[in-house]
C-alpha positions in Angstrom: 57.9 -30.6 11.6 59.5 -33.9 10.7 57.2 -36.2 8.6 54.0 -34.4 8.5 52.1 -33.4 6.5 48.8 -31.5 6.9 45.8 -31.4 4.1 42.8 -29.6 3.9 39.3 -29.7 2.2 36.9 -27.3 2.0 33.1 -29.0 2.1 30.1 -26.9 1.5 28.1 -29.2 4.5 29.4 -31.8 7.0 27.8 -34.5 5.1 29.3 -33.7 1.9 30.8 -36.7 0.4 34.3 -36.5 -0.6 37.5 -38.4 -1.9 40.3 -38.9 0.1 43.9 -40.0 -1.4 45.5 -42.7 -1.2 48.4 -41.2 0.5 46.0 -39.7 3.6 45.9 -40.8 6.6 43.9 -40.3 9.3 41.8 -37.1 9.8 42.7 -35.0 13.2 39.7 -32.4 12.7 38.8 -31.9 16.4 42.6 -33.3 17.8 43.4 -30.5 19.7 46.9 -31.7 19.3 46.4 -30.7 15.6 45.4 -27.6 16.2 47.4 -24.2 14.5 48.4 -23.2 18.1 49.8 -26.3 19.2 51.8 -26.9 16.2 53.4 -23.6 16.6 54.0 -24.1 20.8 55.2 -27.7 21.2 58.4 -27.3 18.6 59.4 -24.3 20.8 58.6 -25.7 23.9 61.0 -28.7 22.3 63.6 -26.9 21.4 63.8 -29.2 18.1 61.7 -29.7 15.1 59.0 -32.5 16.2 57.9 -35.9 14.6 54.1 -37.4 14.3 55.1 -39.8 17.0 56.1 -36.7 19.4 52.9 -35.1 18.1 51.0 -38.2 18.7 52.4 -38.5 22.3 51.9 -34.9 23.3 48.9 -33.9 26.3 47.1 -31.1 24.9 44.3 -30.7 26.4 41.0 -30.3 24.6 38.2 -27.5 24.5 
Protein backbone atom coordinates (compact mmCIF):
# COMPACT_ATOMS: atom_id res chain seq x y z
CA UNK A 1 0.00 0.00 0.00
CA UNK A 2 0.98 3.43 -1.14
CA UNK A 3 1.24 5.99 1.80
CA UNK A 4 0.27 4.05 4.71
CA UNK A 5 1.32 3.33 7.39
CA UNK A 6 -0.19 1.24 10.21
CA UNK A 7 0.99 1.47 14.12
CA UNK A 8 0.11 -0.42 16.94
CA UNK A 9 0.00 -0.23 20.86
CA UNK A 10 -0.37 -2.65 23.13
CA UNK A 11 -2.53 -1.20 26.43
CA UNK A 12 -2.91 -3.38 29.43
CA UNK A 13 -6.89 -1.79 29.83
CA UNK A 14 -9.07 0.46 27.45
CA UNK A 15 -8.60 3.30 29.65
CA UNK A 16 -4.93 3.22 29.82
CA UNK A 17 -3.53 6.54 29.02
CA UNK A 18 -1.03 6.68 26.34
CA UNK A 19 1.18 8.98 24.01
CA UNK A 20 0.58 9.27 20.55
CA UNK A 21 3.35 10.76 18.05
CA UNK A 22 3.40 13.45 16.37
CA UNK A 23 3.51 11.85 13.13
CA UNK A 24 -0.01 9.66 13.96
CA UNK A 25 -2.91 10.21 12.58
CA UNK A 26 -6.08 9.18 13.16
CA UNK A 27 -6.82 5.82 14.93
CA UNK A 28 -8.99 3.20 12.69
CA UNK A 29 -9.48 0.55 15.64
CA UNK A 30 -12.98 -0.69 14.78
CA UNK A 31 -12.83 0.64 10.75
CA UNK A 32 -13.55 -2.43 9.20
CA UNK A 33 -11.89 -0.93 6.30
CA UNK A 34 -8.64 -1.32 8.48
CA UNK A 35 -9.02 -4.45 9.14
CA UNK A 36 -6.07 -7.37 8.26
CA UNK A 37 -8.50 -8.95 5.73
CA UNK A 38 -9.44 -6.03 3.92
CA UNK A 39 -6.00 -4.85 3.47
CA UNK A 40 -5.02 -8.02 1.96
CA UNK A 41 -8.58 -8.26 -0.46
CA UNK A 42 -9.04 -4.72 -1.90
CA UNK A 43 -5.21 -4.47 -3.52
CA UNK A 44 -6.18 -7.77 -5.30
CA UNK A 45 -9.48 -7.06 -6.04
CA UNK A 46 -7.56 -3.67 -7.53
CA UNK A 47 -5.27 -5.08 -9.38
CA UNK A 48 -2.73 -2.30 -8.14
CA UNK A 49 -1.18 -1.31 -4.95
CA UNK A 50 -3.86 1.10 -3.17
CA UNK A 51 -3.53 4.64 -1.54
CA UNK A 52 -5.32 5.99 1.92
CA UNK A 53 -7.65 7.91 -0.22
CA UNK A 54 -8.72 4.45 -2.12
CA UNK A 55 -8.75 2.98 1.34
CA UNK A 56 -10.69 5.81 2.64
CA UNK A 57 -13.22 5.54 -0.23
CA UNK A 58 -13.72 1.70 -0.11
CA UNK A 59 -17.44 0.06 1.24
CA UNK A 60 -16.54 -2.52 3.61
CA UNK A 61 -19.00 -3.37 5.47
CA UNK A 62 -18.88 -3.58 9.23
CA UNK A 63 -19.57 -6.45 11.83
Amino acid sequence: MADVSLAEVELEHEEQASEVPDWAGPGVSGDPRFRQSALLRLPAQAGRPLTLPMILAADIPGP
